[in-house]
PDB file of N, CA, C and O in Angstrom, chain B, residues numbered from 101:
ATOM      1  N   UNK B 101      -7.827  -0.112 -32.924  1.00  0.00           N
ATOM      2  CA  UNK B 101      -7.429  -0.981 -31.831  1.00  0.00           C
ATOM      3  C   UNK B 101      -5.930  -1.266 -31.876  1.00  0.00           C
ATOM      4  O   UNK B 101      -5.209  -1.437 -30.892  1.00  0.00           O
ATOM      5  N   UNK B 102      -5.527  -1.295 -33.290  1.00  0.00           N
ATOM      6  CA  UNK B 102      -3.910  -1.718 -33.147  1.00  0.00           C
ATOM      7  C   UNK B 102      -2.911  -0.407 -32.757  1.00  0.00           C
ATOM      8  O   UNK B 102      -1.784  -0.717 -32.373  1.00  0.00           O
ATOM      9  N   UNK B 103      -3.214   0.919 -32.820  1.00  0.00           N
ATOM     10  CA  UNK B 103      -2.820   1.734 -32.360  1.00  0.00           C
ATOM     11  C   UNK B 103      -2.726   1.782 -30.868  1.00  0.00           C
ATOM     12  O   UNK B 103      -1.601   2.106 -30.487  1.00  0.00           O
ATOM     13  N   UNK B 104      -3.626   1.541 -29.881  1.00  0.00           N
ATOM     14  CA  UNK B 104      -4.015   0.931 -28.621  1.00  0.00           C
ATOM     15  C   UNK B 104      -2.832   0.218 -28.184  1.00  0.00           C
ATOM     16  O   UNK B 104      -2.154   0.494 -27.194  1.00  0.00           O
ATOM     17  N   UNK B 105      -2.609  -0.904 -29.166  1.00  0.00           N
ATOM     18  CA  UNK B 105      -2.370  -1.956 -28.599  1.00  0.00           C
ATOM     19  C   UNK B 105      -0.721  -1.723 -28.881  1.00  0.00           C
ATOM     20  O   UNK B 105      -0.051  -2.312 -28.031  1.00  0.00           O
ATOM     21  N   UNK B 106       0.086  -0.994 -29.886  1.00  0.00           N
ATOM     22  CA  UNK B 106       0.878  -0.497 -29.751  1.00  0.00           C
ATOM     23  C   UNK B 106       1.382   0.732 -28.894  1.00  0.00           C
ATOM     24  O   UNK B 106       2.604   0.802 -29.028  1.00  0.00           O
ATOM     25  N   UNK B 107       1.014   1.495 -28.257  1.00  0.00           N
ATOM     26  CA  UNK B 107       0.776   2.501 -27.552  1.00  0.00           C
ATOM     27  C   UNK B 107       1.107   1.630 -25.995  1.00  0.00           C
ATOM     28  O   UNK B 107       2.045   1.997 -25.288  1.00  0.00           O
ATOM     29  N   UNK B 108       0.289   0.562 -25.632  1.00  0.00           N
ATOM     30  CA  UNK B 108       0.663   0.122 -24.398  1.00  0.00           C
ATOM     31  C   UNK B 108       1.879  -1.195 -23.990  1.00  0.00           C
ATOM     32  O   UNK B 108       2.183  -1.820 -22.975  1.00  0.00           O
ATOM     33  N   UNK B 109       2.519  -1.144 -26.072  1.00  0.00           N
ATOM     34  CA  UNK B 109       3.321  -2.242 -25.616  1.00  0.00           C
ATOM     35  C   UNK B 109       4.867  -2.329 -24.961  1.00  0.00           C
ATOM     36  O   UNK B 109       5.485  -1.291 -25.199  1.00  0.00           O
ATOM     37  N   UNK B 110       5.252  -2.818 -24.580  1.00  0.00           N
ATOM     38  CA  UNK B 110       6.565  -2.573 -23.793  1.00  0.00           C
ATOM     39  C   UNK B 110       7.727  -3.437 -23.894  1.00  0.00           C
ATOM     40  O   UNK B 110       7.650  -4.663 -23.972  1.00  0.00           O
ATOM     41  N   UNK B 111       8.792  -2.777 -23.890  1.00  0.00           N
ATOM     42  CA  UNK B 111       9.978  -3.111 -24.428  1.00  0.00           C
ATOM     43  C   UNK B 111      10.596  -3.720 -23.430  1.00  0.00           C
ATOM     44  O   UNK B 111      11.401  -2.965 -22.884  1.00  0.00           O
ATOM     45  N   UNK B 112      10.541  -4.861 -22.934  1.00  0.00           N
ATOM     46  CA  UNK B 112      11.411  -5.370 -21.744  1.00  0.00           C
ATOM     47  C   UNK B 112      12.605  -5.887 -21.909  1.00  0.00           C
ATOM     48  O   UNK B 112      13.024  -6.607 -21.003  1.00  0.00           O
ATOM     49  N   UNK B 113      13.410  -5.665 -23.041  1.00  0.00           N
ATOM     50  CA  UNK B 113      14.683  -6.249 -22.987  1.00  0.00           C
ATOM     51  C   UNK B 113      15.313  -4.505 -23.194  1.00  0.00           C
ATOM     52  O   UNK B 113      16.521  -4.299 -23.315  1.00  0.00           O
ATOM     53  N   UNK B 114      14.529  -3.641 -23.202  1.00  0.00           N
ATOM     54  CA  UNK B 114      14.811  -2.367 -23.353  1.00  0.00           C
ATOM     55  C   UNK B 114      15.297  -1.671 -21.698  1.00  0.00           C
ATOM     56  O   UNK B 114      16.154  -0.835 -21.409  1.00  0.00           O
ATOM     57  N   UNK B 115      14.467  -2.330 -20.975  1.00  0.00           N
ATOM     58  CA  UNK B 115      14.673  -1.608 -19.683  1.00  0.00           C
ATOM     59  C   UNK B 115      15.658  -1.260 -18.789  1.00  0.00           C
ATOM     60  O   UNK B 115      16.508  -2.149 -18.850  1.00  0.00           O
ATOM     61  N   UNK B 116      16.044  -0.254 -17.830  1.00  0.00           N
ATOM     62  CA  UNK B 116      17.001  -0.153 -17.254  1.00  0.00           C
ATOM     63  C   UNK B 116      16.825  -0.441 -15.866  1.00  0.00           C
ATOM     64  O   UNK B 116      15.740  -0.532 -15.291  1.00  0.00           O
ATOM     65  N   UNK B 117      18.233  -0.613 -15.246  1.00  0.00           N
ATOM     66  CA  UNK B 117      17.866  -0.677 -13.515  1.00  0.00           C
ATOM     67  C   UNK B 117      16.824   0.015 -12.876  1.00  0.00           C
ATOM     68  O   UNK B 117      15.969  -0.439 -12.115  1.00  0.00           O
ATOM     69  N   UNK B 118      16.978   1.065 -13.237  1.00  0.00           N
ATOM     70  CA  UNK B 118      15.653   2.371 -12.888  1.00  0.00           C
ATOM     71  C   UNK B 118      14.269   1.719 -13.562  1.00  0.00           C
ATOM     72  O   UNK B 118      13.405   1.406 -12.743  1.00  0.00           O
ATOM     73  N   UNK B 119      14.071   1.562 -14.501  1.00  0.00           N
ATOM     74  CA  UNK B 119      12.700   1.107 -14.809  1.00  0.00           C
ATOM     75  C   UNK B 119      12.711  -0.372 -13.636  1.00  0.00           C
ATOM     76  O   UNK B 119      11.859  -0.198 -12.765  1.00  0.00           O
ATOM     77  N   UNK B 120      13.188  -1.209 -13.532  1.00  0.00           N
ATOM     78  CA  UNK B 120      12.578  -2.688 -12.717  1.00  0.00           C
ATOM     79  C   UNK B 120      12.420  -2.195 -11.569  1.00  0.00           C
ATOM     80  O   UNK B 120      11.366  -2.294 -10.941  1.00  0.00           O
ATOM     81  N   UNK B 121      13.179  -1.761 -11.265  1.00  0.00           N
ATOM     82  CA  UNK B 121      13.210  -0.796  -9.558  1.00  0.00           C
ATOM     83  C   UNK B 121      11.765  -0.189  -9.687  1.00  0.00           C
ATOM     84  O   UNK B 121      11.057  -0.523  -8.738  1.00  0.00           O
ATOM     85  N   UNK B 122      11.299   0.410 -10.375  1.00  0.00           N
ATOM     86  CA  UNK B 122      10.015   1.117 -10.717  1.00  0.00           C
ATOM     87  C   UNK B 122       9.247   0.169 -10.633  1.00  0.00           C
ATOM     88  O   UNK B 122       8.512   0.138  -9.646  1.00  0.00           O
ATOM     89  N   UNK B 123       9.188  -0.562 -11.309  1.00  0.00           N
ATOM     90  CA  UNK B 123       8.232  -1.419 -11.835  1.00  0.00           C
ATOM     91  C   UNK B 123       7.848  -2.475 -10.470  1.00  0.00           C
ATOM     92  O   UNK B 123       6.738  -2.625  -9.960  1.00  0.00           O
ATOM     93  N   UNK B 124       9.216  -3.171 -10.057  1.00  0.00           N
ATOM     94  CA  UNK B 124       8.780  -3.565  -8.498  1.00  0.00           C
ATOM     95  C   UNK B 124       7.718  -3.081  -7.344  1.00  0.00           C
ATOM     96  O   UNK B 124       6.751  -3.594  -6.781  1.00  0.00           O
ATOM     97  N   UNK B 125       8.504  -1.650  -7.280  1.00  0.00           N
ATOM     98  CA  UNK B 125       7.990  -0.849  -6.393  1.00  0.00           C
ATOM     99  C   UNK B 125       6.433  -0.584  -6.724  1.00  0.00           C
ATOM    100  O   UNK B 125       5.549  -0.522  -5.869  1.00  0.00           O
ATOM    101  N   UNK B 126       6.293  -0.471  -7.804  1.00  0.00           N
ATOM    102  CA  UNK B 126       4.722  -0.103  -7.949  1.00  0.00           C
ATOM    103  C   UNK B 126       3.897  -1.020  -8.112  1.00  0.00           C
ATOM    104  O   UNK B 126       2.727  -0.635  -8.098  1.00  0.00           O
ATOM    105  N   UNK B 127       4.112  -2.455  -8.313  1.00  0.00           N
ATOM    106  CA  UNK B 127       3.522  -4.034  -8.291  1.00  0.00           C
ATOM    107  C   UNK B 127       3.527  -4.064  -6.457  1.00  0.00           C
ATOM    108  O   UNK B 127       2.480  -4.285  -5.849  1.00  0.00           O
ATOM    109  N   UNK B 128       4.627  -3.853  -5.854  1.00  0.00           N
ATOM    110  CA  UNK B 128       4.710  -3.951  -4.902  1.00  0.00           C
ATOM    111  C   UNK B 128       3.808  -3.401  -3.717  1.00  0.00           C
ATOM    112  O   UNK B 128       3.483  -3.932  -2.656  1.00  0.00           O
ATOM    113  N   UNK B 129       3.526  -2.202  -4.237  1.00  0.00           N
ATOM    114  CA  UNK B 129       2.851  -0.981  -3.146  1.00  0.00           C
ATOM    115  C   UNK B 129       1.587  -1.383  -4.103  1.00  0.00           C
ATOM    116  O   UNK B 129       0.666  -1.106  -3.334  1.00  0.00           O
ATOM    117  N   UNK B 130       1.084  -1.770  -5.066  1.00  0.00           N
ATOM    118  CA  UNK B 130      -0.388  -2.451  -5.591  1.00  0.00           C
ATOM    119  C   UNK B 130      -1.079  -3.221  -4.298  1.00  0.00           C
ATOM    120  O   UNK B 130      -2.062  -3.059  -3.575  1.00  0.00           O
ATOM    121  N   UNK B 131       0.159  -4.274  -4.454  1.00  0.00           N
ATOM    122  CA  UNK B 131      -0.393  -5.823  -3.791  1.00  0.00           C
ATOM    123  C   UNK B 131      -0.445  -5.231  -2.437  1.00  0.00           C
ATOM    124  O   UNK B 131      -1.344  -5.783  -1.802  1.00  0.00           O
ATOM    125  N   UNK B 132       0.099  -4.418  -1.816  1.00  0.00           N
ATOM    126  CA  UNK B 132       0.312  -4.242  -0.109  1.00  0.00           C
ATOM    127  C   UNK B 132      -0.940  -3.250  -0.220  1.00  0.00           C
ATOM    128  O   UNK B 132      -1.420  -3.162   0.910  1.00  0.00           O
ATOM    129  N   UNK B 133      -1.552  -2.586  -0.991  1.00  0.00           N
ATOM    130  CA  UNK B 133      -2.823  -1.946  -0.639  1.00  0.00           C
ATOM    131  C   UNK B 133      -3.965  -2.720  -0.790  1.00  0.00           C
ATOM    132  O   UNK B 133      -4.942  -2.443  -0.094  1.00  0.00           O
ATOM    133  N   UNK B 134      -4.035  -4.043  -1.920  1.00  0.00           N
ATOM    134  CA  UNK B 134      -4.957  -4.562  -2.126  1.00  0.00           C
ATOM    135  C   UNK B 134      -5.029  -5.571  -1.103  1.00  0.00           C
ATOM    136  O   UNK B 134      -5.902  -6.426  -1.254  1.00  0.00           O
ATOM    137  N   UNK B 135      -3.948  -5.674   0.368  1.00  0.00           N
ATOM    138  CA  UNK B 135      -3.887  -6.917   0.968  1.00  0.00           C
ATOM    139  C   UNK B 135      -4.537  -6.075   2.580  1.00  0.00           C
ATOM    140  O   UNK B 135      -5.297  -6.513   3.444  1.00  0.00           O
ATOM    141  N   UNK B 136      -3.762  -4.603   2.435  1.00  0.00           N
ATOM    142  CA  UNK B 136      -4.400  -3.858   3.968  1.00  0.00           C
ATOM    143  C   UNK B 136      -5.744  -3.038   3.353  1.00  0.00           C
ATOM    144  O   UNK B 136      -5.990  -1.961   3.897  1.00  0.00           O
ATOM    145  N   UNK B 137      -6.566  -3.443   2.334  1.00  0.00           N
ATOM    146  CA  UNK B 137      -7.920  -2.737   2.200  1.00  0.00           C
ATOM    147  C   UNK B 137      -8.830  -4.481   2.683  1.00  0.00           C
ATOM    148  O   UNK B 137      -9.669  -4.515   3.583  1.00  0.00           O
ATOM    149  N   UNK B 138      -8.451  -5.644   1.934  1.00  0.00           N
ATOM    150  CA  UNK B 138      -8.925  -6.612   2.510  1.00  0.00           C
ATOM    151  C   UNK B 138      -9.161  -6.957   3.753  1.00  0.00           C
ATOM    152  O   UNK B 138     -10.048  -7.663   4.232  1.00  0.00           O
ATOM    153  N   UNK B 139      -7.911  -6.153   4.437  1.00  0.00           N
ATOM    154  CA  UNK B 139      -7.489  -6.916   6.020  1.00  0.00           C
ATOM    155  C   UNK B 139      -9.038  -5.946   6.602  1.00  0.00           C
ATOM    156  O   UNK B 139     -10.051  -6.516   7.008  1.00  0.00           O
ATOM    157  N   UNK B 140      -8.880  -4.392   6.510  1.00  0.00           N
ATOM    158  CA  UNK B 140      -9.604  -3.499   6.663  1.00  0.00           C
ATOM    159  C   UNK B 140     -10.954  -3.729   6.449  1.00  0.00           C
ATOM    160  O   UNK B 140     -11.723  -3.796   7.408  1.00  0.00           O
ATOM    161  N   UNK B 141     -11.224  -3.820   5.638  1.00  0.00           N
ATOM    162  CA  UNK B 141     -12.443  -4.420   5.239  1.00  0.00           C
ATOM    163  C   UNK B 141     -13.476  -5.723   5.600  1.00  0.00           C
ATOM    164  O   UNK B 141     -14.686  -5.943   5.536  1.00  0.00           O
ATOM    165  N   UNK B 142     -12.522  -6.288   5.925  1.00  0.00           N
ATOM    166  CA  UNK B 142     -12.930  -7.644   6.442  1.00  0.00           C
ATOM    167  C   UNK B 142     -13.659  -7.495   7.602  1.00  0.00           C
ATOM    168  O   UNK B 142     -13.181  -6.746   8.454  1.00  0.00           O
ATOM    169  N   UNK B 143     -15.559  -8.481   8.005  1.00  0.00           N
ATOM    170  CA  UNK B 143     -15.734  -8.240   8.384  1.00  0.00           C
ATOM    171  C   UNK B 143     -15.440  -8.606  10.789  1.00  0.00           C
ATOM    172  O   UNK B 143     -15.709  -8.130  11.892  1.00  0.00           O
ATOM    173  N   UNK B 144     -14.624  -9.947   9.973  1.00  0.00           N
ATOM    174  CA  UNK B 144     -14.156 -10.616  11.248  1.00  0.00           C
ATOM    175  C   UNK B 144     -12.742  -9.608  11.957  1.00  0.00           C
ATOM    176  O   UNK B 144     -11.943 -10.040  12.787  1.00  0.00           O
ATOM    177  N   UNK B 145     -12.738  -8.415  11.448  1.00  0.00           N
ATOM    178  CA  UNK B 145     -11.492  -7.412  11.959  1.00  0.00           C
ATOM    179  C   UNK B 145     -11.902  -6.971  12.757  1.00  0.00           C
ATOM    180  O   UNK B 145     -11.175  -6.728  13.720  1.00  0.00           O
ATOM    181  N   UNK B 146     -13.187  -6.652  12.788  1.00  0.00           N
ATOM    182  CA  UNK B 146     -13.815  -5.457  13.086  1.00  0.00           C
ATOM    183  C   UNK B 146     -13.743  -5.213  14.320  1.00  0.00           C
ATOM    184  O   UNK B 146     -13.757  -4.031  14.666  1.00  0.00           O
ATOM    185  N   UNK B 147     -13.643  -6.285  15.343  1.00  0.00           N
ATOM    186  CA  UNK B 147     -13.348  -5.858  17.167  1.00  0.00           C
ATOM    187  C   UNK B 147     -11.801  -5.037  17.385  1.00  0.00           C
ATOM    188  O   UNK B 147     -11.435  -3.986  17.910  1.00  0.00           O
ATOM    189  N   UNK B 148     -11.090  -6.292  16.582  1.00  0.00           N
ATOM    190  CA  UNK B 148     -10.022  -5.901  16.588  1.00  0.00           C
ATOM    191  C   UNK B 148      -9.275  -4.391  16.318  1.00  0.00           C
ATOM    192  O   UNK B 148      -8.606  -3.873  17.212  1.00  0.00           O
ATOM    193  N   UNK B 149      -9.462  -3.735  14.981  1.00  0.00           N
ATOM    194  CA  UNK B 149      -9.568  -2.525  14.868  1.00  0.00           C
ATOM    195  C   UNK B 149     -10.329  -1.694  16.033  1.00  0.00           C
ATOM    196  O   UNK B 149      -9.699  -0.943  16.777  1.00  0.00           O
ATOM    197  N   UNK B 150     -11.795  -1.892  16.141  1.00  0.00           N
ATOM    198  CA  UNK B 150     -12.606  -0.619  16.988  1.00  0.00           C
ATOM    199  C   UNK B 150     -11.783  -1.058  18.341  1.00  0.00           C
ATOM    200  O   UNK B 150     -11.949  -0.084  19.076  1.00  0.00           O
ATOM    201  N   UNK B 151     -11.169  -1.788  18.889  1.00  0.00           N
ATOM    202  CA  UNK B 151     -10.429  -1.692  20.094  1.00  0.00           C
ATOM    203  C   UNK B 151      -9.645  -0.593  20.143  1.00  0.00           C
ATOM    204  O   UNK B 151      -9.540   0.095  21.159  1.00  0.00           O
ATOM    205  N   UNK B 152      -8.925  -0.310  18.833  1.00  0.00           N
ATOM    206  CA  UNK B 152      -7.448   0.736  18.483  1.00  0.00           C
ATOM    207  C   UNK B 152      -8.496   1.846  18.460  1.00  0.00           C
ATOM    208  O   UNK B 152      -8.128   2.554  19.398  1.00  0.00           O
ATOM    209  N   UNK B 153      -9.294   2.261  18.078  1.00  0.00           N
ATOM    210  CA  UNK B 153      -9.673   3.346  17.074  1.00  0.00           C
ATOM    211  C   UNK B 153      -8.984   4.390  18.144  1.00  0.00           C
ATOM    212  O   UNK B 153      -7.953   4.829  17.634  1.00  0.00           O
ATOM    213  N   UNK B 154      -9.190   4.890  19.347  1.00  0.00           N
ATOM    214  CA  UNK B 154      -8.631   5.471  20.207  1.00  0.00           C
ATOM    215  C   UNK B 154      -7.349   5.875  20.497  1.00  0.00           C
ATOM    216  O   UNK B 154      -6.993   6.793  21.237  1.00  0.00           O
ATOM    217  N   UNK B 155      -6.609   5.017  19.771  1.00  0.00           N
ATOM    218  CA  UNK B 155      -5.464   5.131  20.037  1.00  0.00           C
ATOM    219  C   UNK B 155      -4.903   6.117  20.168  1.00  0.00           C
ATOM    220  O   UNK B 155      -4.570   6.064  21.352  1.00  0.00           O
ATOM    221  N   UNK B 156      -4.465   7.217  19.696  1.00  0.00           N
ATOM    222  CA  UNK B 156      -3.608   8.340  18.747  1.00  0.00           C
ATOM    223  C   UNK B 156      -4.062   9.791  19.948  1.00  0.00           C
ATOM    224  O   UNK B 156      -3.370  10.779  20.192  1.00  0.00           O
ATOM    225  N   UNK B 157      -5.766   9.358  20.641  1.00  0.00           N
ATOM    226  CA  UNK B 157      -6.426  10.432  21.465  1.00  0.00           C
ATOM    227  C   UNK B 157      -6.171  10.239  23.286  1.00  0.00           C
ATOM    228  O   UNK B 157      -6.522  10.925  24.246  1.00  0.00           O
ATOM    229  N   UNK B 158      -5.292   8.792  23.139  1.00  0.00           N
ATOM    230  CA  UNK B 158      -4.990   8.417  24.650  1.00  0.00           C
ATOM    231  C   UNK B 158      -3.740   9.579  24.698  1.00  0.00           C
ATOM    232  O   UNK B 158      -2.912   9.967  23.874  1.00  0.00           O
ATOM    233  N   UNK B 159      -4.115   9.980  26.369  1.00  0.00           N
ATOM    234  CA  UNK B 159      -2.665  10.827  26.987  1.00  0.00           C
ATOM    235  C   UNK B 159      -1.569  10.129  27.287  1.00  0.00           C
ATOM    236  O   UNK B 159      -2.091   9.064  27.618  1.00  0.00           O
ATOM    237  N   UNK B 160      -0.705  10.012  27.376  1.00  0.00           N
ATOM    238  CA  UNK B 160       0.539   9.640  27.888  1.00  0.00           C
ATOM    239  C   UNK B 160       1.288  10.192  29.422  1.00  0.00           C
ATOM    240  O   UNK B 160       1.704  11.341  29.569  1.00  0.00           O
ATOM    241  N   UNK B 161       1.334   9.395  30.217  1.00  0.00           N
ATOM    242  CA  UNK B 161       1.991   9.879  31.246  1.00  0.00           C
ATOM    243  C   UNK B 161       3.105   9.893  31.343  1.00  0.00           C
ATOM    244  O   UNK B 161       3.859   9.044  31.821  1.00  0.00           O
ATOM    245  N   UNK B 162       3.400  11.276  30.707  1.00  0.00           N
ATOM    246  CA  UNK B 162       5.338  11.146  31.162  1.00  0.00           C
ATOM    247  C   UNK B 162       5.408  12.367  31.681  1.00  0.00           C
ATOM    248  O   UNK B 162       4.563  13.245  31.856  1.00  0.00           O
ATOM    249  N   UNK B 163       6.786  12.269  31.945  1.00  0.00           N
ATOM    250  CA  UNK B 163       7.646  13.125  33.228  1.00  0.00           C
ATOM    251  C   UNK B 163       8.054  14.476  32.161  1.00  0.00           C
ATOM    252  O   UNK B 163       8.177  15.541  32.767  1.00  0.00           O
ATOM    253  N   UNK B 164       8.191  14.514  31.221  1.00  0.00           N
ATOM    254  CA  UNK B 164       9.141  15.088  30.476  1.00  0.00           C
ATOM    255  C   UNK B 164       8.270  16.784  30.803  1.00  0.00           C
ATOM    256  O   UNK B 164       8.828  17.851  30.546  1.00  0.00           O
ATOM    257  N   UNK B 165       7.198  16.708  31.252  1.00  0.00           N
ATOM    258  CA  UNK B 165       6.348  18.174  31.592  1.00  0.00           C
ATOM    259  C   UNK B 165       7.134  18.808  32.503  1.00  0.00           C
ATOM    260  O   UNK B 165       7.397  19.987  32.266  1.00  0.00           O
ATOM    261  N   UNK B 166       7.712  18.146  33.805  1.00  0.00           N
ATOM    262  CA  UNK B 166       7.872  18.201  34.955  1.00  0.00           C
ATOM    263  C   UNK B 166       8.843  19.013  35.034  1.00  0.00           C
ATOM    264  O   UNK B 166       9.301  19.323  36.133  1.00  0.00           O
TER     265      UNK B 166
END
């Protein structure tokens, strides 16, 4: 176990700009997936979303054919 527990320990007065930048970013993009799988998931969304689902398959009327 103490091999373990050395293996995952971390040097934070060691770190560089590049590691916090890292380290942000990936705490960061954690919490923003664990907040749009909730939103998603949730079951009071659910009109809201199936209104969109269409979206992306609507035509667009523009001129630019013409």
């Amino acid at each position: 176990m103490s091999n373990l527990r050395e293996y995952f320990q971390t040097n934070w007065a060691a770190m560089t700009l590049h590691d916090w930048i890292g380290l942000i970013l990936t705490v960061g993009a954690f919490l923003a997936m664990v907040w749009i799988y909730s939103y998603v998931f949730n079951p009071k969304n659910k009109e809201r979303l199936e209104s969109q689902r269409n979206i992306p398959f609507d035509e667009e009327n523009t001129d630019s054919e013409k």
